[in-house]
C-alpha positions in Angstrom: 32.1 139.4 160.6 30.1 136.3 160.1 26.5 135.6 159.8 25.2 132.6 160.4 21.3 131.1 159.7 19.4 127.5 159.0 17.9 127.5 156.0 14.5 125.8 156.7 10.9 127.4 156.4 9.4 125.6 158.6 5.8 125.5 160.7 4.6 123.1 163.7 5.4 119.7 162.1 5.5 120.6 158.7 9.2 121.5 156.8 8.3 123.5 153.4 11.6 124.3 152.5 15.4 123.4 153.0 17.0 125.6 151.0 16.2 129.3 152.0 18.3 132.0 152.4 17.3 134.2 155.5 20.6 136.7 155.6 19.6 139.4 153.7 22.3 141.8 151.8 21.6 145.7 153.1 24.3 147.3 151.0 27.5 145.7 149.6 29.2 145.9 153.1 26.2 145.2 155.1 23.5 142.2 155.8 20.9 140.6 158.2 20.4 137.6 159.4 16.2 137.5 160.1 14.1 134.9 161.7 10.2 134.5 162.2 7.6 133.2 160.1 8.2 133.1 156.6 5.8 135.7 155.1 7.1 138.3 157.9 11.1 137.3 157.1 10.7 137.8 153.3 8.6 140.9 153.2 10.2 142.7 156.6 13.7 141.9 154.8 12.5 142.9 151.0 11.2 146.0 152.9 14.5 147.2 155.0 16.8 146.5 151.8 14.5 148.0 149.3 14.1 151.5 151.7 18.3 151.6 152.3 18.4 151.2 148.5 15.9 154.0 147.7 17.6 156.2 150.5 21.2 155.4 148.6 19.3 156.4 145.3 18.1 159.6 146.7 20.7 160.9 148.1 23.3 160.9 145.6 25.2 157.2 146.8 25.5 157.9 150.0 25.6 154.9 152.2 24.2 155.0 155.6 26.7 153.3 158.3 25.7 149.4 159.9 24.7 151.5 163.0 22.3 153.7 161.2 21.2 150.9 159.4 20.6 149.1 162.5 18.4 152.5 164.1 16.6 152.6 160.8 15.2 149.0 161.1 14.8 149.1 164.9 12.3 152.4 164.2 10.8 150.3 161.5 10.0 147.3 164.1 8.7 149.7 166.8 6.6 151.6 164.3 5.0 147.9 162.8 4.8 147.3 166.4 1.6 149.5 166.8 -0.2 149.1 163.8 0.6 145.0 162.4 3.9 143.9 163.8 6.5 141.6 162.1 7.0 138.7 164.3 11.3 138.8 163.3 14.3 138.5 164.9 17.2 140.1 163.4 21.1 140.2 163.6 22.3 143.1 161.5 25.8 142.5 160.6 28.6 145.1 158.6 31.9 146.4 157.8 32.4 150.2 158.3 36.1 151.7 157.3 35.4 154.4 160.2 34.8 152.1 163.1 37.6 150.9 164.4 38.2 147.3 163.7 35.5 147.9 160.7 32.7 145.4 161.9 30.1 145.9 164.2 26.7 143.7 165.0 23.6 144.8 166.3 20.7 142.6 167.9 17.2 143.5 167.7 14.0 141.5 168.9 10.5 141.7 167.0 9.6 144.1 170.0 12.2 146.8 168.1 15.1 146.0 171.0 18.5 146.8 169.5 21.8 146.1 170.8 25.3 146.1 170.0 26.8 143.2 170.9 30.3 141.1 170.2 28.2 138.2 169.3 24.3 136.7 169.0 22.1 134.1 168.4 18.8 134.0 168.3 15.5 131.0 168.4 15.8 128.3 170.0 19.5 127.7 168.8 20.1 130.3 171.9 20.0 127.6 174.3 22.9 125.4 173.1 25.3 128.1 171.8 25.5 131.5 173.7 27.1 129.4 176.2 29.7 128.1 172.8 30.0 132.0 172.2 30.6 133.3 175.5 33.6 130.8 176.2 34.7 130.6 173.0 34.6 134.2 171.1 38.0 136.2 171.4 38.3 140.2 170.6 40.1 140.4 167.2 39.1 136.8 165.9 40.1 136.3 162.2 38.0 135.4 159.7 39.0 131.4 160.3 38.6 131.8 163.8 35.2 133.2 163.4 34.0 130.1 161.0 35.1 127.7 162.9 33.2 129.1 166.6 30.0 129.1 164.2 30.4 125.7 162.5 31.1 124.5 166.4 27.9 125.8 167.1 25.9 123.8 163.8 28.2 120.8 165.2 26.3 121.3 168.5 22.8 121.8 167.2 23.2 119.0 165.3 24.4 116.8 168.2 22.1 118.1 170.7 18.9 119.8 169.2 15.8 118.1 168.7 15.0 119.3 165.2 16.9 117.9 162.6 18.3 120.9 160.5 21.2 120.0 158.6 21.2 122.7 156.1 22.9 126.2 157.6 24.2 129.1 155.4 27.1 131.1 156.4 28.2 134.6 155.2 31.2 136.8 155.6 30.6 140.3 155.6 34.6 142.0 155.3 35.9 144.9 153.5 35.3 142.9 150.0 31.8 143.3 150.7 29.0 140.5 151.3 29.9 137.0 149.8 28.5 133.1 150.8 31.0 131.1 152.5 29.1 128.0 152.7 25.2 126.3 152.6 24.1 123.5 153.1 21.2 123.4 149.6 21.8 125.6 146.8 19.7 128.9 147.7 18.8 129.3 144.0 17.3 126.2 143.5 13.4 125.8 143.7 
């Protein structure tokens, strides 16, 4: 499974950052890929991972599974939806040992939408690369195979989008856990 973001926090014509890391680690096998405005990314992200992590505390190590995870945070948008709602996108991504083939993905709009889907992209990126996905994704892709469909898709923002973003992070999510593949800027640096 891999994840996929930009890393700019950016609003109308102003760019305040080029180095932010917007996939989020859930659990060790588990992680989210959220977009929106910044203060709603950070804190809806800080809040999902710190709740799973209490929930894992509380109940002895107990993991919950990517597709719990994914019905946790889907309740969590449609309840924010009624009071103050977090204007995020999210692609929750993880590796399960009891689902067969181990990863699964799950979709979800800021109006608490979830799906389970092969493949997604969300924003404006939409445009130029479900179309790369559809043709292009294969059941049982490897991890190389999956890198290179996703760094065909920066290739095509890059060619074809009117934003210049040249700084995208990519994660693997696998039985080994969560780890960075690539980024373009150093997430730790300030």
């Amino acid at each position: 499974m891999v994840l996929a973001t930009d890393q700019v926090n950016a609003r109308s014509i102003l760019m305040y950052q080029q180095n932010l890391d917007k996939i989020a680690e859930l659990s060790s096998h588990s992680a989210m890929g959220v977009s929106g405005p910044n203060c709603d990314l950070v804190n809806f992200s800080e809040y999902i991972s710190k709740n799973l992590a209490l929930y894992e505390l509380s109940n002895d190590g107990m993991k919950l599974s990517t597709h719990a995870q994914a019905n946790f945070c889907r309740g969590e948008l449609a309840k924010a939806l009624r009071k103050g709602p977090f204007q995020v996108n999210v692609i929750l991504g993880g590796y399960d040992d009891k689902v067969p083939g181990g990863g699964s993905l799950y979709v979800m709009d800021y109006m608490g939408s979830l799906n389970k889907a092969n493949f997604g992209v969300q924003g404006y990126a939409s445009n130029f690369c479900l179309s790369i996905m559809d043709r292009d994704w294969a059941k049982g892709m490897d991890e190389d195979m999956a890198v290179k469909l996703v760094e065909k898709c920066i290739r095509e923002l890059e060619m074809r989008f009117l934003i210049n973003q040249k700084n995208f992070i990519i994660k693997v999510i696998d039985k080994g856990g969560v780890r960075t593949l690539k980024y373009g800027a150093d997430p730790t640096d300030n």
